[in-house]
Z-matrix of the N, CA and C atoms (Angstrom, degrees):
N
C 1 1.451
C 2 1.529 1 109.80
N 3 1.402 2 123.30 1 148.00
C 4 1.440 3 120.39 2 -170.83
C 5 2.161 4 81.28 3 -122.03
N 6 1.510 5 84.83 4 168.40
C 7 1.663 6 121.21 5 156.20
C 8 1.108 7 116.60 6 -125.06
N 9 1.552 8 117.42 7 150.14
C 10 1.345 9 108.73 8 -172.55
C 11 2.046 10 105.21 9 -140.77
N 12 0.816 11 115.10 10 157.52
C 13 1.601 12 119.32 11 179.76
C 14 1.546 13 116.45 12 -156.24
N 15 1.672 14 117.43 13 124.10
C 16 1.471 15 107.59 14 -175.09
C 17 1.265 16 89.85 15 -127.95
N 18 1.369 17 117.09 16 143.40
C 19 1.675 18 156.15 17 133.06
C 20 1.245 19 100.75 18 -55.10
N 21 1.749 20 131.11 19 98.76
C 22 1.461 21 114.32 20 147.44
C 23 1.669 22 101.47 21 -96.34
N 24 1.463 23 93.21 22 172.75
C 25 1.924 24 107.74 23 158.90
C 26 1.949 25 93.14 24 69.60
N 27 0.908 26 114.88 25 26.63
C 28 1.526 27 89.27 26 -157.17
C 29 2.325 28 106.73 27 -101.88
N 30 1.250 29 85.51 28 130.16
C 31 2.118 30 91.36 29 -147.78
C 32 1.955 31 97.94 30 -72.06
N 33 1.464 32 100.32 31 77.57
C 34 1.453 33 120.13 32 164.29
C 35 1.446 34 109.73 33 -153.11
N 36 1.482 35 94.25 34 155.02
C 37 2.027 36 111.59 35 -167.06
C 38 1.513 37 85.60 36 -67.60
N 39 1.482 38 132.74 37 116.06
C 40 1.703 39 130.85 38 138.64
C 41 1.590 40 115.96 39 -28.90
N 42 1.804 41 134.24 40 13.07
C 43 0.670 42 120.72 41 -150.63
C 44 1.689 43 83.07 42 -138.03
N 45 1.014 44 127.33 43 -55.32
C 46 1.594 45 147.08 44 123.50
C 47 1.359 46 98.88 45 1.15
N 48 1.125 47 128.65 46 -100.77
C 49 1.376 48 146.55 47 160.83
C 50 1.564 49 124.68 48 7.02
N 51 1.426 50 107.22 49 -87.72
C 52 1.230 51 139.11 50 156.43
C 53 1.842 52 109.95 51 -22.91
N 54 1.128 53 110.04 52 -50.61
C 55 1.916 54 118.01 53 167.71
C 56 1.234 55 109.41 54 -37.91
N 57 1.419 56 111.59 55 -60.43
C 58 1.531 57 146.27 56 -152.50
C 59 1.778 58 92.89 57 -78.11
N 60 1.155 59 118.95 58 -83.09
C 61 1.812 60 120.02 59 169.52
C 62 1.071 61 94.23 60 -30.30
N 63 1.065 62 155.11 61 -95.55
C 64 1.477 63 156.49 62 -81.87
C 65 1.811 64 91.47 63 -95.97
N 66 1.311 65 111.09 64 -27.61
C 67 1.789 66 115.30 65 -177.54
C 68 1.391 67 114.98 66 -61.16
N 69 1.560 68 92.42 67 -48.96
C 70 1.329 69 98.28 68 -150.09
C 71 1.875 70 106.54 69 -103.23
N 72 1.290 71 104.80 70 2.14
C 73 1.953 72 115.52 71 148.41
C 74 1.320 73 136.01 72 -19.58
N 75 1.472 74 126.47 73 76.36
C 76 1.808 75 106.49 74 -165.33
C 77 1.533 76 106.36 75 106.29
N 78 1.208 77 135.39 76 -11.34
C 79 1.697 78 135.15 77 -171.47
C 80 1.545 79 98.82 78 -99.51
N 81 1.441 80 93.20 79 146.28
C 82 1.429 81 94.56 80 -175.30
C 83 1.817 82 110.95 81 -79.81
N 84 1.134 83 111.57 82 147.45
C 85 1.283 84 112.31 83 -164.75
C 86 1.874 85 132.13 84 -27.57
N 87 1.709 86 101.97 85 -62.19
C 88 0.972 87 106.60 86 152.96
C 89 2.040 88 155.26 87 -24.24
N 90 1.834 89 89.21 88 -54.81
C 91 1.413 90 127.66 89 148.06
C 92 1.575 91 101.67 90 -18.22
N 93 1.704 92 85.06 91 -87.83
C 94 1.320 93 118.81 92 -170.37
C 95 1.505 94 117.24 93 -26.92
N 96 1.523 95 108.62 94 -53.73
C 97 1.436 96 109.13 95 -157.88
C 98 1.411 97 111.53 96 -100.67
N 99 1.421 98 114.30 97 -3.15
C 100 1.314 99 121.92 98 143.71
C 101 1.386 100 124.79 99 -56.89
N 102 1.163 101 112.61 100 -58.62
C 103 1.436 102 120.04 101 166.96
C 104 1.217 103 126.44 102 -38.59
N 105 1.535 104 114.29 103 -39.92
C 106 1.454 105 129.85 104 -174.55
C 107 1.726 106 110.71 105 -75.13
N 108 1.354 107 103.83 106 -50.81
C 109 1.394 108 130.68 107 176.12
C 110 1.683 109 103.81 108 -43.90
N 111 1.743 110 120.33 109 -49.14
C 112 1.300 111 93.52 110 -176.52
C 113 1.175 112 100.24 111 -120.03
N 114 1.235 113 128.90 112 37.40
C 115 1.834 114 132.76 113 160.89
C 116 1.373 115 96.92 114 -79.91
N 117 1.474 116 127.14 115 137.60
C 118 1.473 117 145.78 116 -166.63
C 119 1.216 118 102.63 117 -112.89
N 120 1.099 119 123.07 118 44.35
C 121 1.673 120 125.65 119 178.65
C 122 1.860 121 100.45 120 -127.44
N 123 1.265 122 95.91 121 123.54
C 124 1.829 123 97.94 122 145.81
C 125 1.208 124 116.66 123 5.00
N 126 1.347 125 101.93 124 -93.76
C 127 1.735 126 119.58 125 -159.03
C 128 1.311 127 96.62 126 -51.94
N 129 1.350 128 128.10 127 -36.38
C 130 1.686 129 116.61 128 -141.93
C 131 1.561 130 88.86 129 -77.37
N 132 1.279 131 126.61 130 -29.55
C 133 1.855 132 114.09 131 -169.57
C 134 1.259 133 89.75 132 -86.63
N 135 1.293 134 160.08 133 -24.16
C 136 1.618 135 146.03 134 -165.12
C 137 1.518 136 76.62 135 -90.36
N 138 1.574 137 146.54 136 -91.86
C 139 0.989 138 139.49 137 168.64
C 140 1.739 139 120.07 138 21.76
N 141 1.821 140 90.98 139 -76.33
C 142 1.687 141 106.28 140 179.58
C 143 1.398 142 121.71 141 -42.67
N 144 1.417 143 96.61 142 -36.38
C 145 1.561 144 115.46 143 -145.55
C 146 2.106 145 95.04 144 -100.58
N 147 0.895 146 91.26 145 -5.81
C 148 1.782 147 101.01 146 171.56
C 149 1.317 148 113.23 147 -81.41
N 150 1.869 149 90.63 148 -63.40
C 151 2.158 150 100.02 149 178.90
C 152 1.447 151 94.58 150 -63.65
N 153 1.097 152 136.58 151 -55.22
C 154 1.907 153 109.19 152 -174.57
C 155 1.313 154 117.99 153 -53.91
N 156 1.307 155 114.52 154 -26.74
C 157 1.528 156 108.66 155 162.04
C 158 1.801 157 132.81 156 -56.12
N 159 1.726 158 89.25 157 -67.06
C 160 1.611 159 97.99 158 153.46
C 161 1.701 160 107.04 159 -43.51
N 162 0.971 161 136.15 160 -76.73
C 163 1.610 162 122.74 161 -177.39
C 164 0.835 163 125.48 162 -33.48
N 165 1.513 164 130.35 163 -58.02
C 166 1.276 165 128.45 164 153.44
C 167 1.809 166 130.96 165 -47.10
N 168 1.144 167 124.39 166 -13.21
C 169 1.545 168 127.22 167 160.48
C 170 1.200 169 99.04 168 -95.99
N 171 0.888 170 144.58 169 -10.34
C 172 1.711 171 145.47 170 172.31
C 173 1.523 172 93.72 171 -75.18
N 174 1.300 173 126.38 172 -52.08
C 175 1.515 174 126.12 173 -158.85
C 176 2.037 175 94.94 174 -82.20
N 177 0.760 176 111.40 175 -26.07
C 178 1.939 177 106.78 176 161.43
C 179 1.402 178 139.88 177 -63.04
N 180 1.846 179 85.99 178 -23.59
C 181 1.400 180 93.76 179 -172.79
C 182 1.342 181 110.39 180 -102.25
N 183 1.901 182 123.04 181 131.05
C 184 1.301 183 109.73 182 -150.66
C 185 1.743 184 100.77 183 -80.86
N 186 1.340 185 104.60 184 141.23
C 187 1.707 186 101.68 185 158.56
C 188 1.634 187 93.65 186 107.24
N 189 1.289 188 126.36 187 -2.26
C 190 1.223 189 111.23 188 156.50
C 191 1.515 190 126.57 189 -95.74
N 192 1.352 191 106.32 190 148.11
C 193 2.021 192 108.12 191 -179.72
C 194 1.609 193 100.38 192 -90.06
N 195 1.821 194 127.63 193 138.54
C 196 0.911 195 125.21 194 -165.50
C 197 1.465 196 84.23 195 -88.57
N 198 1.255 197 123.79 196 -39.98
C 199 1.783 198 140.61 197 -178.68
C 200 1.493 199 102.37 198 -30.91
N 201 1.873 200 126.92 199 -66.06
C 202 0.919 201 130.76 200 -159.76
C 203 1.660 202 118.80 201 -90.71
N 204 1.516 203 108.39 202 27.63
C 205 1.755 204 83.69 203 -155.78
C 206 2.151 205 85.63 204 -118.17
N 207 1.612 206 93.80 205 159.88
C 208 1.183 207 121.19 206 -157.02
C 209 1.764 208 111.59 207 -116.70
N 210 1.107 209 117.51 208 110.59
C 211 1.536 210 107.00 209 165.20
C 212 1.553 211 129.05 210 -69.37
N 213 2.034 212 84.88 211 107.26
C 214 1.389 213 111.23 212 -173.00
C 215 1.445 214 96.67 213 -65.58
N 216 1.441 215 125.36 214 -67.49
C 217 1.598 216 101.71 215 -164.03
C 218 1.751 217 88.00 216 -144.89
N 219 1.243 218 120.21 217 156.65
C 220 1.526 219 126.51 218 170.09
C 221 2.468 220 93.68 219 -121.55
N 222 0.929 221 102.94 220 118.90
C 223 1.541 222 114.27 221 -177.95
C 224 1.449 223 107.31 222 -102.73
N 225 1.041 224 139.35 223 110.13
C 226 1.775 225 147.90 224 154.53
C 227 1.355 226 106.12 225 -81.43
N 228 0.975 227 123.09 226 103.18
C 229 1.407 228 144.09 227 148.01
C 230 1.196 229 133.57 228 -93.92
N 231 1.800 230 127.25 229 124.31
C 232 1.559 231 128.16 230 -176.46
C 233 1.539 232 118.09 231 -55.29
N 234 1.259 233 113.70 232 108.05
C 235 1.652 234 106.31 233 156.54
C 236 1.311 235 139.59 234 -74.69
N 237 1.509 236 141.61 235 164.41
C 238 1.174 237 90.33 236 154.74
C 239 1.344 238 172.78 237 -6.49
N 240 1.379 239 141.76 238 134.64
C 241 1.821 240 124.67 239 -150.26
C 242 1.705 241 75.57 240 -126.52
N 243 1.492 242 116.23 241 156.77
C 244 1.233 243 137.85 242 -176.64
C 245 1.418 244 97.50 243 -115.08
N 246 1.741 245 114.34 244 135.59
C 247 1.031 246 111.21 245 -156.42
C 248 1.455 247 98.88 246 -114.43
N 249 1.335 248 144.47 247 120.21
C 250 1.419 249 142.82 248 -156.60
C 251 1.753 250 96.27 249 -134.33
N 252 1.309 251 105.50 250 164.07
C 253 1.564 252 102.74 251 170.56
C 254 1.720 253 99.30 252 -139.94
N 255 1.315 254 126.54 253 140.97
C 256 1.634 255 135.42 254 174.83
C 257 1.355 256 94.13 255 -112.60
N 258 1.610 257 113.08 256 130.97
C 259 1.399 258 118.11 257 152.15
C 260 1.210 259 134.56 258 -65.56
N 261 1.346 260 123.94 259 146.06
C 262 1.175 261 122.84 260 -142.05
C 263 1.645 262 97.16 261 -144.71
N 264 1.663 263 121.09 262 175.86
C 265 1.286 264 117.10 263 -169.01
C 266 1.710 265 115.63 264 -73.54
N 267 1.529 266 101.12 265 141.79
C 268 1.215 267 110.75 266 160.46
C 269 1.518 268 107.98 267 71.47
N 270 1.624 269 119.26 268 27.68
C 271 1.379 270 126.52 269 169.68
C 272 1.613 271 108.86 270 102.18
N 273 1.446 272 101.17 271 -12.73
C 274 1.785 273 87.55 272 173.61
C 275 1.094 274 113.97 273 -85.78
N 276 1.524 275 102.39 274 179.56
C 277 1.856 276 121.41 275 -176.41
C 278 1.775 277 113.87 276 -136.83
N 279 0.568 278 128.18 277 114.29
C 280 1.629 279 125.15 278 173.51
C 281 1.476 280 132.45 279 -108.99
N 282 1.427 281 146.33 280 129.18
C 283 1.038 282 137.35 281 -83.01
C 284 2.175 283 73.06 282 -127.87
N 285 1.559 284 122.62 283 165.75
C 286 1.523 285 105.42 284 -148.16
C 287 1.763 286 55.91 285 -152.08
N 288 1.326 287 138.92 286 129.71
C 289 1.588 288 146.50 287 103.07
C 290 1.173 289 124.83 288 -13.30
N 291 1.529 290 160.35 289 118.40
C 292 1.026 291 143.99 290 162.51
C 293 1.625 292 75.18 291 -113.65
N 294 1.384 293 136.91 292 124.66
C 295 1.105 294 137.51 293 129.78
C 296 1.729 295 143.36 294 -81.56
N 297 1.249 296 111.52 295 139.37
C 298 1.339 297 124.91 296 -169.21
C 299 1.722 298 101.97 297 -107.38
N 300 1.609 299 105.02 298 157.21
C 301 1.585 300 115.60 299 -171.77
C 302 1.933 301 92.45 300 -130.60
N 303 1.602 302 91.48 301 151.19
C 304 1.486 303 95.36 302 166.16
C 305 1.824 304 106.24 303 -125.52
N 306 1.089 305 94.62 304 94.02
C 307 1.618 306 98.98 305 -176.65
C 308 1.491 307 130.48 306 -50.97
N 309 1.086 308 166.94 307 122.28
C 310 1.494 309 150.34 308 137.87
C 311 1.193 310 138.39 309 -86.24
N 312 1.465 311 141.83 310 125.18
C 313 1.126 312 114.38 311 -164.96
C 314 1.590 313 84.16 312 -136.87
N 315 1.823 314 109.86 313 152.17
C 316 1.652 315 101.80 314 -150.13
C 317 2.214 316 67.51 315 -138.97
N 318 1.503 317 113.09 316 138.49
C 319 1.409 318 111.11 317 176.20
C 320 1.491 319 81.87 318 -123.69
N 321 1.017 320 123.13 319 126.09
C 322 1.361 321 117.47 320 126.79
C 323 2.220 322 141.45 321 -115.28
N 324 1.220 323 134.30 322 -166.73
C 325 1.154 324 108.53 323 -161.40
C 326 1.701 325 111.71 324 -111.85
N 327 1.169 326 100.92 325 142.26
C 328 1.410 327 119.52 326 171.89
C 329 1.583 328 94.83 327 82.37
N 330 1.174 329 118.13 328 -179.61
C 331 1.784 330 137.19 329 -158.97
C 332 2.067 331 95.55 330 -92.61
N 333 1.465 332 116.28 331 115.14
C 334 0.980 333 91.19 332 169.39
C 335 1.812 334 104.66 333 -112.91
């Protein structure tokens, strides 16, 4: 059985992001949110704050152990980009990305 939890809209580079997932891939839950807890990056608390979600729909669903479960996959995906403009010399303007991520993070139990 899996759990699942998504972050849309959420105002960090998917690129940023993606660093941060990529750690905590395969660790057993717990692990995980330690890890997240004292990583000093952005992503890692939007991150955190996803798997406690997934944990918490894990803890609804009957017949799963919150004890045993494993991060199957954490996914960064591009959201929407916010489109801003900064002035620039001599009357120009050039166009500024604010990009957004839609996170997922899917636990399910034991090592598959």
């Amino acid at each position: 059985m899996e759990s699942r939890a998504i972050a849309r809209y959420q105002r960090v580079s998917p690129r940023k992001a993606r660093l941060v997932a990529r750690n905590v891939q395969g660790m057993a839950v717990e692990d995980a949110l330690n890890l997240l807890l004292f990583t000093p990056n952005k992503p890692a608390g939007i991150i955190y704050g996803v798997m406690r979600s997934a944990l918490a729909n894990a803890g609804q669903i009957g017949g799963m152990d919150p004890d045993n479960l494993v991060v199957k996959e954490v996914m960064v995906n591009e959201g929407p980009a916010w489109k801003r403009f900064m002035p620039r010399a001599q009357g120009r303007a050039t166009r500024i990305r604010k990009r957004t991520s839609h996170i997922t993070v899917i636990l399910s139990e034991g090592r598959e």
